[in-house]
N, C-alpha and C positions, 0 to 999 in steps of 0.2 A: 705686654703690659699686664700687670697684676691686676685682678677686677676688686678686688679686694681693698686698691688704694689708690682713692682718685688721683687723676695728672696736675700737679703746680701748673698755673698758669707762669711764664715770663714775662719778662717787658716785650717782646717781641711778639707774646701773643702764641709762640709754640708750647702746645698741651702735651709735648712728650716730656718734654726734659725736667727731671728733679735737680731742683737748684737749692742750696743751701746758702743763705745773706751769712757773710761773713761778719763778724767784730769789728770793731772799727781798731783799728790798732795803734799806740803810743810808738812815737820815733824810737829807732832804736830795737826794736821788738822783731822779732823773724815771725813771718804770715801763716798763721794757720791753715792748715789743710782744710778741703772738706768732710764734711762725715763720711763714713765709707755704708753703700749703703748696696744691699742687691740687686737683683731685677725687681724685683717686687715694692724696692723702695724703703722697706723693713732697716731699722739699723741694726748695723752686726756690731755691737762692744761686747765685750766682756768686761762686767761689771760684779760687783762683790759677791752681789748674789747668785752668781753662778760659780764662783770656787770655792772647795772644800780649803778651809784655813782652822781646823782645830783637828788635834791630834783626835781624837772622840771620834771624830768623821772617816777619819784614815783609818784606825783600827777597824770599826764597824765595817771600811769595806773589805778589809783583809779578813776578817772572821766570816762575814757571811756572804763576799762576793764569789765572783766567779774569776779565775785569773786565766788570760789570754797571752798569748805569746806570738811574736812577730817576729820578720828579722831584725827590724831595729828598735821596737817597745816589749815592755808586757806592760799588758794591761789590765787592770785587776776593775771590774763592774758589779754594780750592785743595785738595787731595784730601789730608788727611793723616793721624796714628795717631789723635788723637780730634780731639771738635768743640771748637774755642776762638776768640773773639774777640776781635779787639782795635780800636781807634779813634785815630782824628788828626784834629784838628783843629787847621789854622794860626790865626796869630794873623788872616789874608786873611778868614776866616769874621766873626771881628768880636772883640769885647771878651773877658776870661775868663769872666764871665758868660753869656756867650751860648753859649762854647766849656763851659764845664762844663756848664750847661743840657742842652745838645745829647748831650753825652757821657753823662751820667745819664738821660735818654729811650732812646740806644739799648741800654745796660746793662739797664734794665727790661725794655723791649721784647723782650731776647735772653734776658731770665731767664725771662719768661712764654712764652717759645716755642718753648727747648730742646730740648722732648721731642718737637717735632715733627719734629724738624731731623737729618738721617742723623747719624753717628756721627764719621764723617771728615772734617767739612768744616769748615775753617779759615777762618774769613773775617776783612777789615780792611774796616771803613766811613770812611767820607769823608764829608764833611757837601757837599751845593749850600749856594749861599744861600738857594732857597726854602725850607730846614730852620730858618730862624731863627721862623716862626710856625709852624710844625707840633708836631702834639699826638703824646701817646702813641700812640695808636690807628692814626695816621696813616703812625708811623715803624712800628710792627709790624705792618700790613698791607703798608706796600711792600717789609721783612726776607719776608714771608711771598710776595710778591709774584715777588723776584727770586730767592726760592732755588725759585721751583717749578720748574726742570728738576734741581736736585738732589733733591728728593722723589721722581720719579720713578726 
């Protein structure tokens, strides 16, 4: 248990469990998930403000990042105010299937691993083609992989 984030009480009176009250929802309507959330309780989303969405941003990290290479990304890093993400994939990677596949593996990958990741660093990934079979696990260990001199 996180010390950092007191335990939800339930109806039941159990101080472990983080519970999230759902919406009340209109017939007809498919039921919401819960939030997805850590050990700690923290929510993991990715939200606007954490992805790069202007070209301004992209350039900036290709001129003055650092570009890393994986077997299945390169990854280009750059020192900046917080940590934000962003991704391209040409249509050279393959079909939009393959490209949105790809692009929602790394999105995941970079929700579950936020918190490990310094504060300032910006990065844009790039897919190889050996990323068209690679799994979740695969892409979030080589993200974990390539940023370890930034951990440091």
């Amino acid at each position: 248990m996180c010390p950092d984030f007191p335990a939800q009480q339930s109806a039941e009176g159990d101080s472990n469990l983080h519970q999230v009250v759902e919406p009340e929802r209109k017939a007809g309507r498919k039921k919401m998930g819960q939030i997805p959330q850590n050990f700690c309780g923290r929510v993991l989303g990715f939200s606007k403000s954490k992805r790069l969405r202007h070209r301004a941003e992209f350039r900036k990290i290709a001129t003055c990042g650092k570009k890393l290479s994986g077997k299945y990304l390169i990854l280009e890093c750059c020192q900046g105010p917080s940590l934000k993400l962003g991704i391209s994939a040409s249509s050279r990677f393959g079909p939009a299937v393959q490209r949105n596949r790809f692009k929602r593996l790394v999105r995941e990958a970079f929700r579950l691993i936020q918190w490990e990741l310094p504060q300032g660093c910006q990065m844009h990934v790039i897919p190889r083609k050996m990323a068209l079979e690679a799994s979740l696990e695969i892409i979030r260990s080589e993200l974990l992989a390539l940023l370890t001199p930034w951990l440091d």
